[in-house]
mmCIF file of the N, C-alpha and C atoms, coordinates in Angstrom:
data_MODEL
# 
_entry.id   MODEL 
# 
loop_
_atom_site.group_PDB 
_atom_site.id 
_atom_site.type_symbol 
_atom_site.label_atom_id 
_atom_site.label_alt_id 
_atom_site.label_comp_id 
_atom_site.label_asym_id 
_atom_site.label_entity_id 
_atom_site.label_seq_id 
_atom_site.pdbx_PDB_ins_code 
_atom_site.Cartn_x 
_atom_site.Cartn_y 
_atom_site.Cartn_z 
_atom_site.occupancy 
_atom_site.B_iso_or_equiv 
_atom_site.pdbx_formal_charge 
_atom_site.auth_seq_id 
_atom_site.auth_comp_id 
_atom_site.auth_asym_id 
_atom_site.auth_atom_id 
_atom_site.pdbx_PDB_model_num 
ATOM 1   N N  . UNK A 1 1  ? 23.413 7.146  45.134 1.00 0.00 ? 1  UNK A N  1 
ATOM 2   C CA . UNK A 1 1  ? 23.724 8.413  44.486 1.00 0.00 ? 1  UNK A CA 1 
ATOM 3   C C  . UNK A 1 1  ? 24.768 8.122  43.404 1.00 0.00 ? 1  UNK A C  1 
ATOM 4   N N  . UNK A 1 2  ? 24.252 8.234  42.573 1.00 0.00 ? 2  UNK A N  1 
ATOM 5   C CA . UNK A 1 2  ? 25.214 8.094  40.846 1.00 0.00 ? 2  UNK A CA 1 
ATOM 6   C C  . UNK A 1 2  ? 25.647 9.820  40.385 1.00 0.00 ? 2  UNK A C  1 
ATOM 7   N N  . UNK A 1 3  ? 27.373 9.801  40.425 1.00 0.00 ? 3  UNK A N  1 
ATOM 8   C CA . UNK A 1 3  ? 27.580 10.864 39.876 1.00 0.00 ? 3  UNK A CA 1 
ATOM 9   C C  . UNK A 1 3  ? 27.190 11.182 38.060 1.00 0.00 ? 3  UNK A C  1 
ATOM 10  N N  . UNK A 1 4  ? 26.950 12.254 37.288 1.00 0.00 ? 4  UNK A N  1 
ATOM 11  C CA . UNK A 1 4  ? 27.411 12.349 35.810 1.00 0.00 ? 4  UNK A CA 1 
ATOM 12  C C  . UNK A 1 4  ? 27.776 13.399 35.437 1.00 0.00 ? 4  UNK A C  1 
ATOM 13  N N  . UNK A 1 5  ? 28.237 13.483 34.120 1.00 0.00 ? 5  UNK A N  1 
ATOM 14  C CA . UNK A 1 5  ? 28.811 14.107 33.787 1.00 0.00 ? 5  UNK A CA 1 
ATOM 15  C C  . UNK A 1 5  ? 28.299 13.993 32.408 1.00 0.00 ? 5  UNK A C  1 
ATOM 16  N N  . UNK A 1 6  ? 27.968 15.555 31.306 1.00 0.00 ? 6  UNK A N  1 
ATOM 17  C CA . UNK A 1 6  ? 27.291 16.024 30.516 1.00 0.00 ? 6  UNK A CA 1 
ATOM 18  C C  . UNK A 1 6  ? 27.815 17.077 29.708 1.00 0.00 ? 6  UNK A C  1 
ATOM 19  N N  . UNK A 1 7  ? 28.501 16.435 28.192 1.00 0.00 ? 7  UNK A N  1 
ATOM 20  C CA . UNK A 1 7  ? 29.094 17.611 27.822 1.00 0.00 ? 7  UNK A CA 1 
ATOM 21  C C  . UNK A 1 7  ? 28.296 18.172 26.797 1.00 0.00 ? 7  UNK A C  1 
ATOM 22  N N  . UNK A 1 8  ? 27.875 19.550 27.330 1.00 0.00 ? 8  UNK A N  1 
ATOM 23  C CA . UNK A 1 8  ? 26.529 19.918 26.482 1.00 0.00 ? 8  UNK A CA 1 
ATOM 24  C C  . UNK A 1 8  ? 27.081 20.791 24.394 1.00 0.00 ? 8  UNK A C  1 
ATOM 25  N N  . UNK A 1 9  ? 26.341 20.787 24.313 1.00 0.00 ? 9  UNK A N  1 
ATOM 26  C CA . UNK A 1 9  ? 26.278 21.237 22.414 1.00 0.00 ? 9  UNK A CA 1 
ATOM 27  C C  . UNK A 1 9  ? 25.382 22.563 22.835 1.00 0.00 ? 9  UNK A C  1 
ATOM 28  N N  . UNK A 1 10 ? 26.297 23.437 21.530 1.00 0.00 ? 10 UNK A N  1 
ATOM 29  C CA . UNK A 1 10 ? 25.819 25.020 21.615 1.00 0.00 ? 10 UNK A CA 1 
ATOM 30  C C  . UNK A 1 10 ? 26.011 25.971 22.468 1.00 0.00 ? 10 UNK A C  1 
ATOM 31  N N  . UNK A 1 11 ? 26.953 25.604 23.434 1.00 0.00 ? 11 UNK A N  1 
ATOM 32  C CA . UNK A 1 11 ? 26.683 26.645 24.658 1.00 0.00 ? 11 UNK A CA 1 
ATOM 33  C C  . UNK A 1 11 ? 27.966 26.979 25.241 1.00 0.00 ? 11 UNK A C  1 
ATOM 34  N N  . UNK A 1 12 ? 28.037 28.014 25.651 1.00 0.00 ? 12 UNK A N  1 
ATOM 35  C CA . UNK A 1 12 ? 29.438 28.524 26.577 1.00 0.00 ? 12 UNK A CA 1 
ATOM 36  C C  . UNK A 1 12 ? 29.718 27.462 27.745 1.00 0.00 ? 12 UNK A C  1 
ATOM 37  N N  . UNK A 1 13 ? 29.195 27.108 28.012 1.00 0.00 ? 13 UNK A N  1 
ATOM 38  C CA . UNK A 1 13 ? 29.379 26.040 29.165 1.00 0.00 ? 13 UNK A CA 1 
ATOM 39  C C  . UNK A 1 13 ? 29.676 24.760 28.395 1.00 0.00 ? 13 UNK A C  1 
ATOM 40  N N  . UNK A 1 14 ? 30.961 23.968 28.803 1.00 0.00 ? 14 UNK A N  1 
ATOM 41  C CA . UNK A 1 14 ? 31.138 22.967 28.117 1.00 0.00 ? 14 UNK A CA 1 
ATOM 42  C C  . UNK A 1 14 ? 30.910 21.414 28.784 1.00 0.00 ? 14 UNK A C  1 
ATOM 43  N N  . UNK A 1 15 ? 30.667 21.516 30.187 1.00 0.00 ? 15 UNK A N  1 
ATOM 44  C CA . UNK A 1 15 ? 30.257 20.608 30.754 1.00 0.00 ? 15 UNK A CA 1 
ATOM 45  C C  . UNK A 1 15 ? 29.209 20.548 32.190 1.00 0.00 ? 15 UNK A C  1 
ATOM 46  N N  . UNK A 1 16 ? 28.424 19.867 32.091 1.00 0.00 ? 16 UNK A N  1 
ATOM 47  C CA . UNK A 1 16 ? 27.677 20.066 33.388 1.00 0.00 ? 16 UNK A CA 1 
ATOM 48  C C  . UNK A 1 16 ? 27.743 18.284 33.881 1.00 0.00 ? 16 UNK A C  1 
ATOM 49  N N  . UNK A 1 17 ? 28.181 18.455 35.696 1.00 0.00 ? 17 UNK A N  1 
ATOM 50  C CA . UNK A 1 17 ? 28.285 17.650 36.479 1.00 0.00 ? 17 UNK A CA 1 
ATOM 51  C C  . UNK A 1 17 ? 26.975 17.936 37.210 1.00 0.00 ? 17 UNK A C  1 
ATOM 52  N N  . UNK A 1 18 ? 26.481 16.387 38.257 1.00 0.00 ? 18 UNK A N  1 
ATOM 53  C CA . UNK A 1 18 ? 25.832 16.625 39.130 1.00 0.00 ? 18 UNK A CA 1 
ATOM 54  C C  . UNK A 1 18 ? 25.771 15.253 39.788 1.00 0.00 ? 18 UNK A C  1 
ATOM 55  N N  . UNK A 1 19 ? 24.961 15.041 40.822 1.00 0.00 ? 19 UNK A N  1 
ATOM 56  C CA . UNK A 1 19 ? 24.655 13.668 41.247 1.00 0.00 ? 19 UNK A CA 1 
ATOM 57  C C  . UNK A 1 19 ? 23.210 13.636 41.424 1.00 0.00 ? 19 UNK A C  1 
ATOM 58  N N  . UNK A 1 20 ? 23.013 12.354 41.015 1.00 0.00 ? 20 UNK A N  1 
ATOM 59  C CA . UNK A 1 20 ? 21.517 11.915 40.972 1.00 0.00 ? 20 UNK A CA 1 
ATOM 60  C C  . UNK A 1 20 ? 21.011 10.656 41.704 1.00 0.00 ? 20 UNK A C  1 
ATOM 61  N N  . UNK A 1 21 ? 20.552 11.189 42.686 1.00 0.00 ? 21 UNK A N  1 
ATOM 62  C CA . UNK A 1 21 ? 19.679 9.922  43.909 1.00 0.00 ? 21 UNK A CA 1 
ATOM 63  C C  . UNK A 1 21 ? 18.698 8.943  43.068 1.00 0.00 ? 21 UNK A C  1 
ATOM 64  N N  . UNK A 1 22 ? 18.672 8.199  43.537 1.00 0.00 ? 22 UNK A N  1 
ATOM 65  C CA . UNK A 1 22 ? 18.198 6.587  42.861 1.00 0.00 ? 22 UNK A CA 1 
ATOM 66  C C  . UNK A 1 22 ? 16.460 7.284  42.936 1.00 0.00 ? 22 UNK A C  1 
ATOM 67  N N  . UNK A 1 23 ? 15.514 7.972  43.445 1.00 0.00 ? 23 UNK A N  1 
ATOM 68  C CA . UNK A 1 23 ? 15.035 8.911  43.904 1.00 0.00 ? 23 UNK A CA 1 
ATOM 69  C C  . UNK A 1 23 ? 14.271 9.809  42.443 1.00 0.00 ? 23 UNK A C  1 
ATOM 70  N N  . UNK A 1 24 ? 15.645 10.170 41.766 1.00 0.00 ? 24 UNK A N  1 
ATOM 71  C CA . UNK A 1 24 ? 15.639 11.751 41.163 1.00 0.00 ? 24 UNK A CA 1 
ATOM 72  C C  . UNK A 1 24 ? 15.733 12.537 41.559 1.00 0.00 ? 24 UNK A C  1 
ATOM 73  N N  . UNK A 1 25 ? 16.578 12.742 42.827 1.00 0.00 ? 25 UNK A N  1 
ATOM 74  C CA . UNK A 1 25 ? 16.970 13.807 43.047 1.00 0.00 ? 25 UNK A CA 1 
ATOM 75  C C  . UNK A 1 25 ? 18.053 14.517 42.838 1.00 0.00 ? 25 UNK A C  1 
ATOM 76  N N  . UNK A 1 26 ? 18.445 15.897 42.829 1.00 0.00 ? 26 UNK A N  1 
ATOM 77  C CA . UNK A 1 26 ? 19.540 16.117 41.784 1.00 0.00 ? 26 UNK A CA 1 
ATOM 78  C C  . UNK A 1 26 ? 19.810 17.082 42.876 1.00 0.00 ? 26 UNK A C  1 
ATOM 79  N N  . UNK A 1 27 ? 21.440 17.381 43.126 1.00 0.00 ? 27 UNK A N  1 
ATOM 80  C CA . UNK A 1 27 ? 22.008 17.837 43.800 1.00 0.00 ? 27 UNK A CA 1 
ATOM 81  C C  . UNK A 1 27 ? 23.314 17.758 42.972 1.00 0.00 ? 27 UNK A C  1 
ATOM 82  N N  . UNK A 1 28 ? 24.458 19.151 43.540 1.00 0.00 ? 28 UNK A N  1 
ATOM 83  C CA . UNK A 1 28 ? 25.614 19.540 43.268 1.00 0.00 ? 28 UNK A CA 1 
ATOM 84  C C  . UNK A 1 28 ? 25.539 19.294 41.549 1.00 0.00 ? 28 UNK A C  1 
ATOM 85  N N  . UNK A 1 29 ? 25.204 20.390 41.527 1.00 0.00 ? 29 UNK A N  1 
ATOM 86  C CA . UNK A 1 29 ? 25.186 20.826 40.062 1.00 0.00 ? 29 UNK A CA 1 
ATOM 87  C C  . UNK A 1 29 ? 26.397 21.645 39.875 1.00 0.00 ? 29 UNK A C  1 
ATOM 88  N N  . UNK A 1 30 ? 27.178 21.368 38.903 1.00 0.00 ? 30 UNK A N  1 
ATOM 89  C CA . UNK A 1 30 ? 28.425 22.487 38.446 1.00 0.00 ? 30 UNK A CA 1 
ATOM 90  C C  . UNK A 1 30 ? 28.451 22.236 37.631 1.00 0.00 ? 30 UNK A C  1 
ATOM 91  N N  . UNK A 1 31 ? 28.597 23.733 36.403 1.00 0.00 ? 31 UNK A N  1 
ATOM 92  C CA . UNK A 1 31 ? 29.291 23.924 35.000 1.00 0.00 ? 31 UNK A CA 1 
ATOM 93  C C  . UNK A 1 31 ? 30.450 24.186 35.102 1.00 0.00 ? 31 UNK A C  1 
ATOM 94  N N  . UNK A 1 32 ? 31.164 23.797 34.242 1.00 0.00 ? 32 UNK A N  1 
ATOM 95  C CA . UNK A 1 32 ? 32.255 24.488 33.640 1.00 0.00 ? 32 UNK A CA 1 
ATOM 96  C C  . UNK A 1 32 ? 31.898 25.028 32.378 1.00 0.00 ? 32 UNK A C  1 
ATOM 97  N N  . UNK A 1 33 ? 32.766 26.438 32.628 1.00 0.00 ? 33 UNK A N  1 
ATOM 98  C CA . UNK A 1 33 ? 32.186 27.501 31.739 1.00 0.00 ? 33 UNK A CA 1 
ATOM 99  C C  . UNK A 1 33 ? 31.023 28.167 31.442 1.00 0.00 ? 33 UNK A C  1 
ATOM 100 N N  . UNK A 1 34 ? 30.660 29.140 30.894 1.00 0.00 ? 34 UNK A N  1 
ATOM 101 C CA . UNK A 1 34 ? 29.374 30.002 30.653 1.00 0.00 ? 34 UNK A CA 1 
ATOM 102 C C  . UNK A 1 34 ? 29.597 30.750 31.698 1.00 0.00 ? 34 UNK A C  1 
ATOM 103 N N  . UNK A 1 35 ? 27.993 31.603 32.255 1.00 0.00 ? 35 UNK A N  1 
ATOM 104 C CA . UNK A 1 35 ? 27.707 32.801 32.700 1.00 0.00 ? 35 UNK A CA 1 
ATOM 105 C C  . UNK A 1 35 ? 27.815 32.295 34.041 1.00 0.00 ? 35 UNK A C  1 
ATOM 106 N N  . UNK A 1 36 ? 29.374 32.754 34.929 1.00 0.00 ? 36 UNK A N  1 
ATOM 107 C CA . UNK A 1 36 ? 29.636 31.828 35.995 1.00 0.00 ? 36 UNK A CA 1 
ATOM 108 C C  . UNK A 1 36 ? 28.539 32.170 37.279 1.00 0.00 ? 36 UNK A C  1 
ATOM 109 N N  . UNK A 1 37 ? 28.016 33.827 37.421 1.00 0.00 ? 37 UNK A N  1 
ATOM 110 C CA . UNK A 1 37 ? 27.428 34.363 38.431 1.00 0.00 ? 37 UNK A CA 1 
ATOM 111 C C  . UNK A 1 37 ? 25.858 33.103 38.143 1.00 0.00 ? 37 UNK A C  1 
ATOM 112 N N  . UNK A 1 38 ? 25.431 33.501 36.956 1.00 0.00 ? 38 UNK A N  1 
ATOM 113 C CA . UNK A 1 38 ? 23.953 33.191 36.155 1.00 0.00 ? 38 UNK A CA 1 
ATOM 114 C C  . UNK A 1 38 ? 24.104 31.466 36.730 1.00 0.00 ? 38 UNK A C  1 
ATOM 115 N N  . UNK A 1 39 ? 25.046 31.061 36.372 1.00 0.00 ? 39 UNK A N  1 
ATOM 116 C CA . UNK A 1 39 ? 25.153 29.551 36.641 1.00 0.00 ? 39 UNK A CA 1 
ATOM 117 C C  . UNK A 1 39 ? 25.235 28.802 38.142 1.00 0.00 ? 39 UNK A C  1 
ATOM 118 N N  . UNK A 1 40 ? 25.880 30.089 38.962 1.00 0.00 ? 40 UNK A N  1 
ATOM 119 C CA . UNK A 1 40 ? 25.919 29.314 40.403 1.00 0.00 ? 40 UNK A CA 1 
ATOM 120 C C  . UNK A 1 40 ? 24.261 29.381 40.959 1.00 0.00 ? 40 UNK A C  1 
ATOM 121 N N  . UNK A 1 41 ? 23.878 30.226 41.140 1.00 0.00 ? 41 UNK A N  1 
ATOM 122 C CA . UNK A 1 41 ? 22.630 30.344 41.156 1.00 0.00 ? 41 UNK A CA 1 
ATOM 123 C C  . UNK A 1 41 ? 21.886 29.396 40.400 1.00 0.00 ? 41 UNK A C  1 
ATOM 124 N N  . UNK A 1 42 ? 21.609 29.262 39.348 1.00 0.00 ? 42 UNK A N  1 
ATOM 125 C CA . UNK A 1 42 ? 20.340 28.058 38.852 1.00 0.00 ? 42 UNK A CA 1 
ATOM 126 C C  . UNK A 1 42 ? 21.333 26.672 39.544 1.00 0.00 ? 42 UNK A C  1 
ATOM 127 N N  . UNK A 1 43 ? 22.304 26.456 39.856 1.00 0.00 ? 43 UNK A N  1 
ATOM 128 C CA . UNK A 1 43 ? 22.740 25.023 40.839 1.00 0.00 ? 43 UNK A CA 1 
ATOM 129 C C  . UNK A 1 43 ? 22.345 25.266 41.693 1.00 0.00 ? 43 UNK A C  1 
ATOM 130 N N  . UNK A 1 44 ? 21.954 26.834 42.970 1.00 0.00 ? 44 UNK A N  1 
ATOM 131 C CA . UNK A 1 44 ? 21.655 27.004 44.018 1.00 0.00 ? 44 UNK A CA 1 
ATOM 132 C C  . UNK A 1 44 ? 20.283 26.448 44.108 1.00 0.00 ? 44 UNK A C  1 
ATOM 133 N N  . UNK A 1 45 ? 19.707 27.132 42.916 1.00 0.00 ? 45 UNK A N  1 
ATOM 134 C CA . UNK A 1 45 ? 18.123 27.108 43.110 1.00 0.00 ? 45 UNK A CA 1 
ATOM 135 C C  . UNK A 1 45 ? 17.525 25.847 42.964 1.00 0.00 ? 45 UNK A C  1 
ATOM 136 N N  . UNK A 1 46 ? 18.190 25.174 42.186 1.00 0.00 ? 46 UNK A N  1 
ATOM 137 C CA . UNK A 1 46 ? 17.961 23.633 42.012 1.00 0.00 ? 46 UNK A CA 1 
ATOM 138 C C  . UNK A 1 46 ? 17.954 22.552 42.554 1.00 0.00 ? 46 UNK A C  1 
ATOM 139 N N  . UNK A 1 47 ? 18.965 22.475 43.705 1.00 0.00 ? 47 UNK A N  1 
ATOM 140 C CA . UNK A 1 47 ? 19.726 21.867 44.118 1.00 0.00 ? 47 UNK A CA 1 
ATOM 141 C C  . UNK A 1 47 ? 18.508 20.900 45.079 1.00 0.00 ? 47 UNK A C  1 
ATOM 142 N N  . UNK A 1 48 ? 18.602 20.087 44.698 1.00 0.00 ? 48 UNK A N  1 
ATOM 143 C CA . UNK A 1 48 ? 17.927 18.898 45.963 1.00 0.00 ? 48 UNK A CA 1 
ATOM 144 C C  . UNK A 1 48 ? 16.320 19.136 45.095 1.00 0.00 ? 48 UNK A C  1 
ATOM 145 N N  . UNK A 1 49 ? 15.741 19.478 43.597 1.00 0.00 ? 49 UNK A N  1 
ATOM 146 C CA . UNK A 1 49 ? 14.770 19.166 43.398 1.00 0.00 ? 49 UNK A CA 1 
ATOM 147 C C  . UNK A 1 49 ? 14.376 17.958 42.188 1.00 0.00 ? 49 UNK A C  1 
ATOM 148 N N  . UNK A 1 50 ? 13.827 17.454 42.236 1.00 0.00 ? 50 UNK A N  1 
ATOM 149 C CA . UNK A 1 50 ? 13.810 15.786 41.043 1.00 0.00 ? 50 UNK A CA 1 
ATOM 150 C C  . UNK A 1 50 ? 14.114 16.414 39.715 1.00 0.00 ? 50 UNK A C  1 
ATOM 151 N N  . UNK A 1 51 ? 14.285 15.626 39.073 1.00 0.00 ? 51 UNK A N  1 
ATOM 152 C CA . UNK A 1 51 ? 14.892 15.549 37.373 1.00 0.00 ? 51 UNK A CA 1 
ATOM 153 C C  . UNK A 1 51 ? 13.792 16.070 36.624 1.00 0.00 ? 51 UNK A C  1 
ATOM 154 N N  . UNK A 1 52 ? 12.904 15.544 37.075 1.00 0.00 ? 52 UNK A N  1 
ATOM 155 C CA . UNK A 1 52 ? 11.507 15.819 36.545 1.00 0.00 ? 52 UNK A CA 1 
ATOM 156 C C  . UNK A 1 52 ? 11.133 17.336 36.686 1.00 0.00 ? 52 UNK A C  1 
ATOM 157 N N  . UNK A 1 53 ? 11.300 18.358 37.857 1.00 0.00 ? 53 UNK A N  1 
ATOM 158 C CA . UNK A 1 53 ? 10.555 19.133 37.826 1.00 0.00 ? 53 UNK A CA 1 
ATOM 159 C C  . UNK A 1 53 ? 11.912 20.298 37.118 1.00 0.00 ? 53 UNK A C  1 
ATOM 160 N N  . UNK A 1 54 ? 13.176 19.533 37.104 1.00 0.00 ? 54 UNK A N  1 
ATOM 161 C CA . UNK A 1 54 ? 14.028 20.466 36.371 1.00 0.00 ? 54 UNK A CA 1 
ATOM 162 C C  . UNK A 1 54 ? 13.717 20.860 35.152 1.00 0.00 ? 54 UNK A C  1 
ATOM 163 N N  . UNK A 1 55 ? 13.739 19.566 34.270 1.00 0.00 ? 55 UNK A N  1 
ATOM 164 C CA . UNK A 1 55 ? 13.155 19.142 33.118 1.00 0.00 ? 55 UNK A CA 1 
ATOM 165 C C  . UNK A 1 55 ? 11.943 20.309 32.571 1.00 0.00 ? 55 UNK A C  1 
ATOM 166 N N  . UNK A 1 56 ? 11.119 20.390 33.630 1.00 0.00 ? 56 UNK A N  1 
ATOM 167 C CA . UNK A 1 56 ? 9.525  21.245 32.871 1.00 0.00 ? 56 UNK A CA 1 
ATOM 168 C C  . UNK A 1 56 ? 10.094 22.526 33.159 1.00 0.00 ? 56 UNK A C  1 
ATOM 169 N N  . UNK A 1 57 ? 10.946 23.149 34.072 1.00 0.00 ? 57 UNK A N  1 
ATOM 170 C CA . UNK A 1 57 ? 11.204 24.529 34.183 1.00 0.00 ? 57 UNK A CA 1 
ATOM 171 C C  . UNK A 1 57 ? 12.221 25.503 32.927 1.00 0.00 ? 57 UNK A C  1 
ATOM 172 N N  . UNK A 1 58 ? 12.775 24.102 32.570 1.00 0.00 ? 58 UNK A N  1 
ATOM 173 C CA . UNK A 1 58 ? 14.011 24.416 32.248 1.00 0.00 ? 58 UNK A CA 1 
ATOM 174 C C  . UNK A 1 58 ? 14.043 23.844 30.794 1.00 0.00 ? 58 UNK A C  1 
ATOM 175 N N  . UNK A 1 59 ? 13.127 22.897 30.311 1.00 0.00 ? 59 UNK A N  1 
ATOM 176 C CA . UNK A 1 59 ? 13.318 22.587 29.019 1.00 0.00 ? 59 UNK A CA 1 
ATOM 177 C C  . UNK A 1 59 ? 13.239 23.709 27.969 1.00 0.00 ? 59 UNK A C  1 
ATOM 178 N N  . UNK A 1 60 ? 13.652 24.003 26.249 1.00 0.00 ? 60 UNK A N  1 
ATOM 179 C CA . UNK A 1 60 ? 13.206 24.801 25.999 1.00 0.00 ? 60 UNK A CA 1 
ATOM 180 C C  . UNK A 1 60 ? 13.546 26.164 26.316 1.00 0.00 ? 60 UNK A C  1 
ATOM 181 N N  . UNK A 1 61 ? 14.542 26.256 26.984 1.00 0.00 ? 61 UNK A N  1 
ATOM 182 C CA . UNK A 1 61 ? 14.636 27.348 27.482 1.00 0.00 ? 61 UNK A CA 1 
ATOM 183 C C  . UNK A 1 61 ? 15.857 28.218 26.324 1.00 0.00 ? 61 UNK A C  1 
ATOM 184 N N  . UNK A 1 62 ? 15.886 28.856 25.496 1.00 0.00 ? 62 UNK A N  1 
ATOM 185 C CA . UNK A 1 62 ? 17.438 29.273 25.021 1.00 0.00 ? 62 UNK A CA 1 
ATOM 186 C C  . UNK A 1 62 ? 18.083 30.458 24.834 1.00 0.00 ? 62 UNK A C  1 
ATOM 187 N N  . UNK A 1 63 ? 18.819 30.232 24.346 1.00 0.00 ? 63 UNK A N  1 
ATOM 188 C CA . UNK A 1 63 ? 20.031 31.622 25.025 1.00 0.00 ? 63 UNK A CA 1 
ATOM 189 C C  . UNK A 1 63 ? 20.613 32.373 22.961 1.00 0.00 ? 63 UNK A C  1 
ATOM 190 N N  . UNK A 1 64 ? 19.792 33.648 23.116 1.00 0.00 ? 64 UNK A N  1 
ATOM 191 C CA . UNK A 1 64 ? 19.871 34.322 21.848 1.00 0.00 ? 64 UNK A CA 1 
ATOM 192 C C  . UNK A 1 64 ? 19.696 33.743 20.646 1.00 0.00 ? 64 UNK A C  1 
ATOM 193 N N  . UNK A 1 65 ? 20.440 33.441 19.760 1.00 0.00 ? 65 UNK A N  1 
ATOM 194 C CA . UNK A 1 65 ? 19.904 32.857 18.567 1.00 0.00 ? 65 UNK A CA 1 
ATOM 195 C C  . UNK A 1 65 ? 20.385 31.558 18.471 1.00 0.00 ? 65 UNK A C  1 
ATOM 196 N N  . UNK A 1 66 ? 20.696 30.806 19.425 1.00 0.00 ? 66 UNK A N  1 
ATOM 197 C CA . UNK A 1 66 ? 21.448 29.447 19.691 1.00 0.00 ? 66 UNK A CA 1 
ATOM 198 C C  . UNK A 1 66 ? 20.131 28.189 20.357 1.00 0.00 ? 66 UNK A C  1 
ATOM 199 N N  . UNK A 1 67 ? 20.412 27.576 19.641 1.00 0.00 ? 67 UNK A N  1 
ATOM 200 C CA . UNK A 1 67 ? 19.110 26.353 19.685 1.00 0.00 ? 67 UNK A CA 1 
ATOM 201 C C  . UNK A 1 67 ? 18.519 25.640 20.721 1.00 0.00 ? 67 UNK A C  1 
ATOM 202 N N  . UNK A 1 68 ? 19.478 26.308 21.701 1.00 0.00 ? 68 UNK A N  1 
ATOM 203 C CA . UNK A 1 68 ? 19.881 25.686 23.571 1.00 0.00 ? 68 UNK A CA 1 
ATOM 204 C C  . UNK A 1 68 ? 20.146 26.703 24.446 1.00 0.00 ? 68 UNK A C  1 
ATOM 205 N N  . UNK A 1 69 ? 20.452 26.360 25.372 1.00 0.00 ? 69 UNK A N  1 
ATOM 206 C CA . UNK A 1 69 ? 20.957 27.646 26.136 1.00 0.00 ? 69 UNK A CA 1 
ATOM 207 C C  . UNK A 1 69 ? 21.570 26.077 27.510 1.00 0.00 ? 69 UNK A C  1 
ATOM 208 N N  . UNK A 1 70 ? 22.158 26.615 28.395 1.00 0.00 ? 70 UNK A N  1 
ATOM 209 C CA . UNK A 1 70 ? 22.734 26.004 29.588 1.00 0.00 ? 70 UNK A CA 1 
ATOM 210 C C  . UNK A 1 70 ? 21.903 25.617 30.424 1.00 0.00 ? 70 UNK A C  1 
ATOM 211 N N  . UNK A 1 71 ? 20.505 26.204 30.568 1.00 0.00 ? 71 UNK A N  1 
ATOM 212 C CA . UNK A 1 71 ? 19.493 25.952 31.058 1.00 0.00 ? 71 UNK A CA 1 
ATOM 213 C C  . UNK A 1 71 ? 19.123 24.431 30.688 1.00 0.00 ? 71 UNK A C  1 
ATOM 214 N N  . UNK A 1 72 ? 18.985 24.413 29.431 1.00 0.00 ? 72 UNK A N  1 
ATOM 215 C CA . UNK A 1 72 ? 18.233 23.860 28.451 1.00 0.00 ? 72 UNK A CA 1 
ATOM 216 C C  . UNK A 1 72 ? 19.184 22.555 28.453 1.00 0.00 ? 72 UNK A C  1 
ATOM 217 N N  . UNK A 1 73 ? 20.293 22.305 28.382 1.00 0.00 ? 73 UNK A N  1 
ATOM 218 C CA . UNK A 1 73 ? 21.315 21.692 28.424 1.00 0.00 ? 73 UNK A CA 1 
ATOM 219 C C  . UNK A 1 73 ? 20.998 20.719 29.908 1.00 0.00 ? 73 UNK A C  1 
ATOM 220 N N  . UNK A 1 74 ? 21.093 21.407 30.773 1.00 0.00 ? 74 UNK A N  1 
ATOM 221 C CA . UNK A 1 74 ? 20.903 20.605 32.110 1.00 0.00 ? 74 UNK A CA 1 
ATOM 222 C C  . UNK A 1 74 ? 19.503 19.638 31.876 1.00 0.00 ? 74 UNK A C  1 
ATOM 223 N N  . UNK A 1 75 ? 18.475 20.895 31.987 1.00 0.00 ? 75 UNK A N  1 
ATOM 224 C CA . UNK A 1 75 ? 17.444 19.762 31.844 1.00 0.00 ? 75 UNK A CA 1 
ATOM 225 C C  . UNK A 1 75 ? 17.285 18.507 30.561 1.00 0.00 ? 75 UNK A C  1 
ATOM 226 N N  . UNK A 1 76 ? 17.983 18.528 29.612 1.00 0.00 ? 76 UNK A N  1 
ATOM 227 C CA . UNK A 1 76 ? 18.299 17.556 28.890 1.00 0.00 ? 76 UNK A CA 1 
ATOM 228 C C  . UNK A 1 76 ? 19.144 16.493 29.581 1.00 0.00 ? 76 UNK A C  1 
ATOM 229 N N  . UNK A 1 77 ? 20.422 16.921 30.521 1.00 0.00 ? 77 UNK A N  1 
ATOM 230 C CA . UNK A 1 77 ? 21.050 15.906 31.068 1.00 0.00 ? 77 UNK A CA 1 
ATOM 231 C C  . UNK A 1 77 ? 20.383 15.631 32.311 1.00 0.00 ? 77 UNK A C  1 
ATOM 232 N N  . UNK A 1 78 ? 19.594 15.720 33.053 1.00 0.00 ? 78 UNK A N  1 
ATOM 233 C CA . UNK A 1 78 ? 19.064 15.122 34.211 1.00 0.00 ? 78 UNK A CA 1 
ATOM 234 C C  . UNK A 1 78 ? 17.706 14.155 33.861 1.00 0.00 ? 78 UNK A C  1 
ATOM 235 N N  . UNK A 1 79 ? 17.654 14.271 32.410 1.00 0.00 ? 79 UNK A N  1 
ATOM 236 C CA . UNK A 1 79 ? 16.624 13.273 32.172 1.00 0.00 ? 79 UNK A CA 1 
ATOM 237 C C  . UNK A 1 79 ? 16.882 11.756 31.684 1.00 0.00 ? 79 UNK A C  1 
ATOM 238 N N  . UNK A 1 80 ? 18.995 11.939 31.581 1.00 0.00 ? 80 UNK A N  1 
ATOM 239 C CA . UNK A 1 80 ? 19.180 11.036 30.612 1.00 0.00 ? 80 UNK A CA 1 
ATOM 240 C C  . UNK A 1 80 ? 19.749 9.987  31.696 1.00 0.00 ? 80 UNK A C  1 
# 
């Protein structure tokens, strides 16, 4: 299990942590900053599923007229 750490571009959230099983599996997801309710939840919902299936749910995803969104951000960092 390799921790990282992801400081995302465009977004209220300025960093996303998590750990990633040799696997792809992704567990303990936390932002700092952004939509704190909106954010514990997508770590809840996520939590313990591969990089991969984050990636297709979540790519693409963005937040008003901003090129990304926090969503979008994660699944960029669990691929890298």
């Amino acid at each position: 299990m390799k921790h990282h750490e992801f400081k995302t571009k465009d977004t209220c959230a300025t960093l996303i942590s998590f750990d990633k099983a040799d696997d792809g599996t992704i567990t303990n997801i936390q932002f700092t900053g952004g939509c704190n309710g909106n954010l514990k939840i997508i770590s809840k919902l996520l939590d313990g599923m591969k990089a991969e299936e984050i990636s297709e749910k979540l790519k693409g995803n963005l937040c008003g007229r901003r090129p990304t969104s926090c969503a979008d951000q994660l699944a960029i960092a669990v691929m890298k």
